[in-house]
C-alpha positions, -999 to +999 in steps of 0.1 A: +087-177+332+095-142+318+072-129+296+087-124+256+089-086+250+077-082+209+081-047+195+060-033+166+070-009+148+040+010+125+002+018+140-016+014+107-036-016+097-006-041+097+009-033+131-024-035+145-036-067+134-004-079+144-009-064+178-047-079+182-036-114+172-008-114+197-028-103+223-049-129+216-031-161+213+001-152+231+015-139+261+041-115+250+045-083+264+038-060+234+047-020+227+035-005+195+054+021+182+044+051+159+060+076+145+029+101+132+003+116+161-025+089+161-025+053+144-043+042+112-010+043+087-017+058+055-054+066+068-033+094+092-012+108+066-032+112+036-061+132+039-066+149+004-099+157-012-115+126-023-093+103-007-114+073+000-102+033-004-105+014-039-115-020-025-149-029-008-154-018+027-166-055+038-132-069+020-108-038+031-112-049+069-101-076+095-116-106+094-123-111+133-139-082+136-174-073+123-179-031+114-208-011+105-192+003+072-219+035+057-201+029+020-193+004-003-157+018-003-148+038+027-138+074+027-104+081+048-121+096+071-145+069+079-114+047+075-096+061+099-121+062+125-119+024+115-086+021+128-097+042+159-125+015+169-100-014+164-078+003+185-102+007+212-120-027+207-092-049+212-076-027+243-042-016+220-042+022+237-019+012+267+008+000+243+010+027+221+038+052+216+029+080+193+054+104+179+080+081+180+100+069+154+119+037+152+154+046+131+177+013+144+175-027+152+204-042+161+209-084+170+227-091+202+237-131+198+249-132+232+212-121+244+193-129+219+177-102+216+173-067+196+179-032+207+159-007+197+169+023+191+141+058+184+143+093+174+143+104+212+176+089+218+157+063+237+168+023+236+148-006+249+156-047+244+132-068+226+130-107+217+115-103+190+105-070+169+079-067+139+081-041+108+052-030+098+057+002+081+039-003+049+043-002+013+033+036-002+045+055+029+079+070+013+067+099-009+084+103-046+096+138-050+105+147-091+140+163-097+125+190-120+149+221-132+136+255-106+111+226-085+124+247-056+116+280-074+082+280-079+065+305-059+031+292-047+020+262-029+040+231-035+031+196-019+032+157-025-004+147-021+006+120+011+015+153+024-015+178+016-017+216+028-052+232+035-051+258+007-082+278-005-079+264-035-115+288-049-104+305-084-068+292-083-054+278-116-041+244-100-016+218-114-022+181-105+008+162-117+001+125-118-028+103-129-027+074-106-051+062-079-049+095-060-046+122-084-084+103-099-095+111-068-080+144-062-090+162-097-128+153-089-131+169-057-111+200-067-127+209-104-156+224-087-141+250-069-109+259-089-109+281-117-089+257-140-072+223-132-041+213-155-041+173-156-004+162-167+000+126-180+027+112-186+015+076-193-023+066-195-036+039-169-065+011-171-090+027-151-123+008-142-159+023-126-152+019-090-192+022-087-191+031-048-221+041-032-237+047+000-250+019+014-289+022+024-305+020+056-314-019+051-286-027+037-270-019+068-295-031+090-289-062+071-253-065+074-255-057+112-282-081+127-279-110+097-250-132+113-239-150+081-243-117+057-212-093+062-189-127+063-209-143+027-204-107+016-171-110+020-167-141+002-181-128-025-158-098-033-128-122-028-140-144-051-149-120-076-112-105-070-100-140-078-114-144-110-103-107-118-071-117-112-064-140-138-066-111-161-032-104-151-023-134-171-014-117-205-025-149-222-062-153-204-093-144-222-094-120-189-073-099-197-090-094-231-126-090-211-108-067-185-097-042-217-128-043-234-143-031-198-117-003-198-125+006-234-163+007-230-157+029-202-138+055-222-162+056-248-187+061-228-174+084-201-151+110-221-171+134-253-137+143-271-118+120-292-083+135-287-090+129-247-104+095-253-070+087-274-050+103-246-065+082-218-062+045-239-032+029-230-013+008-256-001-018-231-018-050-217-041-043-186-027-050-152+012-037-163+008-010-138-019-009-110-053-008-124-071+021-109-107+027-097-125+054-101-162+067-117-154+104-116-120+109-130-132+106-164-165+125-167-146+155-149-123+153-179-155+164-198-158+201-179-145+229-193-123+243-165-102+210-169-076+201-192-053+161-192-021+176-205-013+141-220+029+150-214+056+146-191+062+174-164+102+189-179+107+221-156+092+246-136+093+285-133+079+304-104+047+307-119+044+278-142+048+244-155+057+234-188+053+201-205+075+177-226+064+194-257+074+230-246+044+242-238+039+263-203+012+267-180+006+296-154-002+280-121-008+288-084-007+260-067+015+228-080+001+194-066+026+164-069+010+133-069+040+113-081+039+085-056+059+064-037+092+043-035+077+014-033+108-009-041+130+003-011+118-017+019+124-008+053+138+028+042+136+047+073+145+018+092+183+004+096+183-034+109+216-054+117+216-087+123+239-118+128+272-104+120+262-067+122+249-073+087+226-044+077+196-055+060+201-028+034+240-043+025+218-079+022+190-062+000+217-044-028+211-063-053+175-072-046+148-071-015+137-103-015+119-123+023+107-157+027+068-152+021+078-118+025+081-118+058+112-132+072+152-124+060+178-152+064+203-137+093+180-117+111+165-140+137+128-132+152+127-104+125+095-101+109+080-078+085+043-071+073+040-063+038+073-070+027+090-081-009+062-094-032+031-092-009+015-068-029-020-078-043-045-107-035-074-091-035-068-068-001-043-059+011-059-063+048-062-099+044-027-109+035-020-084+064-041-113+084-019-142+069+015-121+076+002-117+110-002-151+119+030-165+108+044-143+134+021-151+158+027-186+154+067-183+156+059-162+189+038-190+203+072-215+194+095-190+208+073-192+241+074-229+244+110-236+234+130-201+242+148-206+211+151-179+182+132-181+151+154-177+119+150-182+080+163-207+058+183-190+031+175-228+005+135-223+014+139-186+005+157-188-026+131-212-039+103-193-028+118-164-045+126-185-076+088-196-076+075-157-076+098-149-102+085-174-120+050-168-118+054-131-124+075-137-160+034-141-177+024-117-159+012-082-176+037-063-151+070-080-168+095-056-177+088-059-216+051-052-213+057-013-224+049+003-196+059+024-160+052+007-133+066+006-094+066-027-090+104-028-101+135-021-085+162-005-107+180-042-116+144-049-131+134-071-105+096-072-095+102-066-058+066-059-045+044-081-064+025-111-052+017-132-085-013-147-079-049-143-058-054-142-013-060-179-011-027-192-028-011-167-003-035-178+028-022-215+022+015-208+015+014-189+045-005-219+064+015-244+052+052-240+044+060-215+071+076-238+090+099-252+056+120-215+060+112-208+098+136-229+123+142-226+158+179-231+169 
């Protein structure tokens, strides 16, 4: 019987667990496209100072797969060497195409099947084909007046430039998870470091570390102690979680956490004012870090607590008119989270695009599979966003697919998506999310929304309410016909 081909589009942490539990428990022939020089997904492309992972090392990997992590949160490089070693482990090299990037699907009822079309002009046929291109991997560029007149280095932080940056007056626009961990490893060596805000975030202690000889020792020969690990920072993450209930006595604990930090991390009032957001915790994405704060402190750094208005060749000036001269402008402005599958264009039954389906609102039963677009399946897709790691509902995405692949193999039929199931599974999220601290009216910028105010990226609620929807009502929305 002839072998299913499965296509996977995306070499970072989702397309490869895909890949390893496919290889595992089915027999499909499997090619794993990429379109960056080596795999690991965000771990290739970012590589700024400081850039390390905000969740535990023993969490932020695969479950089938036990790792000799050096930290208690990973640095990218470490990270991607991660990726590297999975690669390797599980056999993945052979069906790897760098340097190539997926830009069309398109159904064929007649054949069941999808073509696939690259940026080398090249087309293959595939049964069934898996996104897995991530969440932060478009880059947000700002529409400042004379952006494109500003004479020194310019860069989104996703994609950094080796500058000397020694006795340069730098500009780091942004204070989200990567700017906190940019302005750190920059202060020491810059002459002065401009910090604009233009909205405070709940940041925590990340309280990473280096994990000591026994420790490791430990983790390596003690069968039960990396997995019980595990379990621990999930269930911690859990209970964390229900501080994104505005109405929980966690959320008040996870502010007064936030506040002591302040207090005790930052000497001047006016920066500890600046840095105090006057919205509930969890309205945008919490972020981790034990640095950011006491670097506020030095004296070669200033938190410009304003928007960003306009640029000049040789400075930046703020929402209150105030300019700075710069040499090098870092944007770390983020993503756009919110527009799914943006480099990708998928038709399915009908020639529908995906995108014409989506304009009003991305939306996937459990986020993984579109009504229309048989054996379609994405990774980290609408309102997956959370539980804990992101690895782990990776895991869960992974084996609905794998599971529909095993179906496929016995029956030969296509796998498609019931719009009812997937209406009330969207219905459900919604919902869920309307308590949460990221609704609309909680006062604050987040990316979790699409333009219509929809919460498109979101999961509402902790890994083990995803790991059994997952389990157990994938086969309400996915039928074979």
């Amino acid at each position: 019987m002839k072998r299913l081909r499965v296509a996977v589009v995306g070499a970072g942490m989702g397309g490869i667990a895909a890949a390893v539990k496919l290889r595992r428990r089915t027999s499909a022939e499997i090619v794993i496209y990429e379109q960056s020089a080596g795999v690991g997904g965000t771990w290739f492309d970012n590589r700024y100072p400081g850039c390390e992972v905000d969740v535990h090392s023993h969490a932020y990997s695969f479950s089938f797969l036990k790792y000799d992590w050096k930290r208690s949160h990973a640095t990218q490089p470490e990270l991607l060497e991660y990726a590297e070693h999975v690669v390797d482990r599980f056999g993945l090299r052979p069906f790897l195409r760098l340097n190539t990037r997926v830009t069309d699907l398109v159904w064929e009822e007649s054949s069941s099947t999808y073509t696939l079309s690259t940026s080398t002009g090249d087309t293959e046929e595939f049964d069934v084909v898996i996104s897995a291109l991530g969440l932060l991997s478009v880059p947000r560029y700002p529409e400042w007046p004379g952006l494109e007149t500003f004479a020194g280095p310019c860069f989104h932080t996703s994609r950094w430039e080796e500058h000397d940056l020694t006795g340069k007056n730098v500009a780091v626009v942004g204070t989200g998870s990567t700017a906190v961990q940019i302005v750190p490893a920059i202060a020491p060596v810059a002459a002065s470091v401009h910090v604009f805000q233009r909205e405070p975030g709940w940041i925590e202690p990340k309280n990473e570390r280096e994990y000591t000889d026994r420790e490791r020792r430990i983790f390596r020969t003690v069968p039960l102690a990396q997995r019980l690990h595990r379990a621990w920072i999930f269930h911690k993450g859990n209970q964390r979680f229900r501080g994104y209930d505005v109405r929980s006595r966690r959320q008040r604990r996870m502010r007064e956490v936030c506040e002591r930090f302040i207090a005790g991390s930052i000497a001047d009032p006016a920066t500890r004012a600046a840095v105090t957001p006057g919205y509930p915790w969890g309205c945008k994405r919490p972020v981790l870090s034990s640095t950011f704060y006491p670097t506020l402190n030095r004296d070669n750094v200033e938190l410009v607590p304003h928007a960003v208005t306009n640029v000049s060749p040789y400075g930046v000036t703020d929402a209150t008119g105030v300019s700075r001269d710069v040499d090098v402008l870092i944007l770390s402005t983020g993503f756009q989270p919110t527009k799914f599958l943006a480099s990708l264009d998928v038709k399915g039954r009908d020639g529908r695009s995906i995108h014409d389906v989506w304009r009003e609102r991305a939306s996937a039963f459990l986020g993984i599979t579109v009504p229309g677009f048989p054996n379609f399946f994405m990774l980290y897709g609408p309102n997956t966003n959370g539980g804990v790691s992101v690895i782990a509902q990776l895991e869960r995405q992974a084996e609905v697919v794998v599971r529909a692949v095993r179906r496929m193999e016995r029956s030969r039929r296509t796998v498609d998506t019931s719009p009812e199931a997937t209406r009330r599974f969207v219905a459900w999220v919604d919902k869920r999310l309307a308590t949460s601290a990221s609704a609309m009216n909680s006062g604050c910028h987040n990316y979790y929304h699409d333009p219509s105010g929809h919460n498109v990226t979101q999961w509402p609620a902790g890994h083990l309410a995803y790991a059994l929807a997952t389990r157990l009502i994938d086969r309400l929305g996915l039928r074979t016909r």
